[in-house]
C-alpha positions in Angstrom: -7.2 -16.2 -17.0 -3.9 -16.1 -19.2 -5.6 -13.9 -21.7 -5.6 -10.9 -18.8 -2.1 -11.5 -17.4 -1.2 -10.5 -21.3 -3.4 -7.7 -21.1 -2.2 -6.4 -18.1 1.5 -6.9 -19.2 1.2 -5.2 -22.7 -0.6 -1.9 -20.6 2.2 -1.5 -18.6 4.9 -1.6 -21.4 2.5 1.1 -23.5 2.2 3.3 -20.0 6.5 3.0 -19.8 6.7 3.4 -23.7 4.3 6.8 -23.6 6.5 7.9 -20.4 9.6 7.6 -22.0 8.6 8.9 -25.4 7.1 12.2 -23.4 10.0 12.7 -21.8 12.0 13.1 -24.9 13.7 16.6 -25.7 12.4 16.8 -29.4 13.0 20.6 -29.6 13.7 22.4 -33.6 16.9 21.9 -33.1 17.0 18.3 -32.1 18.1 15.9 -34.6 17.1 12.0 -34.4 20.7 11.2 -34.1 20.2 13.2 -30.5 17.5 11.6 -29.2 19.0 8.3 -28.9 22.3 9.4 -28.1 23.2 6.8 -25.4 23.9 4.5 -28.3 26.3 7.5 -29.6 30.1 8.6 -29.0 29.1 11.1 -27.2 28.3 9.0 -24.0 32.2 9.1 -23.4 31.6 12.4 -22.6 29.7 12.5 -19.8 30.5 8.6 -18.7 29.9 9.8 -15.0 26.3 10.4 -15.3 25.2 7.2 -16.7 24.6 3.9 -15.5 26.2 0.8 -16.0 24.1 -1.6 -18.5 24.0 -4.7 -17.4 23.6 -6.5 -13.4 22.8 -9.3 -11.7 21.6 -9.6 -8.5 20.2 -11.6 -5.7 16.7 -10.6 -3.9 15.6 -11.3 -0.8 11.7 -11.1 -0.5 9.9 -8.9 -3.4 8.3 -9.8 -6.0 10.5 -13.4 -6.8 9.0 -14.8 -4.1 11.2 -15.6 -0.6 14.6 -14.9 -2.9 15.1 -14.9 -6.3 17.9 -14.1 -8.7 17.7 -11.8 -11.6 19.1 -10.3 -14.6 18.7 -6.1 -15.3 19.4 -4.7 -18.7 19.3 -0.6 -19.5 17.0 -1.3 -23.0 16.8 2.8 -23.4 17.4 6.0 -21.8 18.0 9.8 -22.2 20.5 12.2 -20.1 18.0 11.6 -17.1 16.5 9.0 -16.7 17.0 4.8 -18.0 14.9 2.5 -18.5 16.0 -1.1 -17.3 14.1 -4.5 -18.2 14.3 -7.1 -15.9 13.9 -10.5 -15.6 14.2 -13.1 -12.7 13.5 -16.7 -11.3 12.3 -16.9 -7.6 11.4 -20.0 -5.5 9.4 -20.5 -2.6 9.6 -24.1 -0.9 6.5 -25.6 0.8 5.6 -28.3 3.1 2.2 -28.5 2.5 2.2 -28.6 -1.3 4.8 -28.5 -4.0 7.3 -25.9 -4.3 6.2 -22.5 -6.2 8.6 -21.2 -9.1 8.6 -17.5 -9.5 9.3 -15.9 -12.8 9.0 -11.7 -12.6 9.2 -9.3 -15.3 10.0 -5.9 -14.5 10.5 -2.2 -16.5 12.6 0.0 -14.2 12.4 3.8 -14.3 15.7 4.7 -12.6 17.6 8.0 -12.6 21.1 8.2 -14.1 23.0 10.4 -12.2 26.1 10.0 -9.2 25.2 6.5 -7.6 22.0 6.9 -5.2 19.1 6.2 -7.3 15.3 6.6 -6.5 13.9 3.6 -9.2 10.6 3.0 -10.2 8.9 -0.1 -11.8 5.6 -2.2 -13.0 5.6 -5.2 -13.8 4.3 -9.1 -14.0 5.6 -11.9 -12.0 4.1 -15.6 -13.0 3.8 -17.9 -10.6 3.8 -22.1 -11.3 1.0 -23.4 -9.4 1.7 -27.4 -8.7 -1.3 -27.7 -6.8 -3.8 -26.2 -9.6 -2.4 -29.0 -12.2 1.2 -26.8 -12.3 -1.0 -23.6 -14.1 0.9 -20.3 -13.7 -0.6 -17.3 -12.1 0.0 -13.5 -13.1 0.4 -11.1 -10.1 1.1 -7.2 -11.0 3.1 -5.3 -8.9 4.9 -2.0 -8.9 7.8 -1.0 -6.8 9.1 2.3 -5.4 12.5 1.7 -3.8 16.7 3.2 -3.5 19.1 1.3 -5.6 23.0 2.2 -4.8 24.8 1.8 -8.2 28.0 3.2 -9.0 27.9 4.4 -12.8 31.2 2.7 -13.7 29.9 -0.8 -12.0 30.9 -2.7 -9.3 28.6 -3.6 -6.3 24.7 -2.7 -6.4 22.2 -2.6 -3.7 18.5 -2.4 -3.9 15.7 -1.8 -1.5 12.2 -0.8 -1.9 8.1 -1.4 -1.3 7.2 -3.8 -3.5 3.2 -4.6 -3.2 1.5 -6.8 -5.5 -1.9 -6.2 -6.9 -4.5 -9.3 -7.1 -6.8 -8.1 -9.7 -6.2 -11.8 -11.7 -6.1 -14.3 -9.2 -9.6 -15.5 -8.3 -8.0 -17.7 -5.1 -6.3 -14.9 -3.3 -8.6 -13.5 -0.7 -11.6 -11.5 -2.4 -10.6 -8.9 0.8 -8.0 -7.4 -0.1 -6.6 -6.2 -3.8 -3.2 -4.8 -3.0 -0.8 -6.7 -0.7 1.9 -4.9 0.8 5.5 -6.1 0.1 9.2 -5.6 0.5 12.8 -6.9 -1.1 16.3 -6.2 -0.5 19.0 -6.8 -3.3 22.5 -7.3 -3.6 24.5 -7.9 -6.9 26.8 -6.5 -9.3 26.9 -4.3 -12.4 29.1 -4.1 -15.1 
C-alpha cells in the first residue's frame, strides 16, 4: 500500500520538476547565472514582484483534515511564477474511534506578482489510522484556489477547492474516486 503512496508522490514532484524546467527562459543569450536569478542581487531590483519566502498559516478544512497548521517555503522560481513546498500537521478528533493525525505535503505553483495570487498545487497528505493498528494512509489531492500575499510579507489568506483523489485507499467507498473539498487559510509571511 505504502509502496504506491511513494509512487504517487515522486510523479507529482517529476510533473512540477518538468513544469518548472519548461518554463525556463533558456534563450542564446541566457547565461546559467540567469536562470536562477532569485538567488541573485538582482532580486533587489524588482523586490515588488516577488513573493515573500517563508509563511505559516492556519487552515480550516482542506486537505489537513478539520484544521491544520502549516509551514510554506518558496524552494525555486523565475520572474513569473514560484514554486512553494509545503508541509503541515492536521487533526481530526473522533468519538467513535481514536483521533486521526493529518500530515500533508504540498508543491505550490503560485504567481509572483502584486498580492492577489491564483496558486496551484498536488500533493500527498498521510493520514494515521488508530483503528487499522495506527497504519498511515496516502490521499492525493490537488488544489486550485486565491491566496492574498503581500510581496513584502505581512498577513496571508488562502482559499481554494481542494478535492482529494482515493486511488490508494481500498476502505473509502469503491463509488466514488475524487471527493470534493474546500479550506480557508490565514497566517503570516515573512
Amino acid at each position: 500500500m505504502m509502496n504506491n503512496a511513494y509512487k504517487g508522490f515522486l510523479l507529482i514532484i517529476f510533473i512540477f520538476t518538468s513544469v518548472f524546467l519548461k518554463s525556463q527562459d533558456c534563450s542564446a543569450n541566457t547565461y546559467p547565472d540567469q536562470i536562477f536569478s532569485h538567488y541573485s542581487d538582482r532580486d533587489t531590483l524588482n523586490e515588488k514582484n516577488f513573493l515573500s519566502n517563508t509563511a505559516f498559516y492556519a487552515e480550516l478544512a482542506g486537505n489537513g483534515g478539520v484544521y491544520s497548521v502549516n509551514y510554506d517555503r518558496r524552494i525555486f522560481g523565475n520572474d513569473k511564477n514560484s514554486f512553494n513546498l509545503r508541509i503541515g500537521i492536521g487533526y481530526i478528533p473522533s468519538k467513535e474511534y481514536n483521533d486521526d493525525i493529518f500530515i500533508p505535503f504540498e508543491i505550490l505553483m503560485v504567481t509572483r506578482k502584486g498580492k492577489h495570487h491564483p496558486e496551484f498545487g498536488l500533493g500527498v497528505t498521510m493520514e494515521n489510522r488508530p483503528e487499522r493498528s495506527g497504519t498511515w494512509e496516502p490521499y492525493l489531492f490537488g488544489r486550485i484556489g486565491y491566496r492574498f500575499q503581500n510581496p513584502d510579507g505581512g498577513w496571508l489568506f488562502r482559499i481554494g477547492f481542494t478535492p482529494f483523489i482515493s486511488y490508494f485507499n481500498d476502505y473509502v467507498g469503491a463509488d466514488h474516486l475524487i471527493y470534493p473539498f474546500g479550506g480557508i487559510s490565514l497566517g503570516y509571511s515573512f
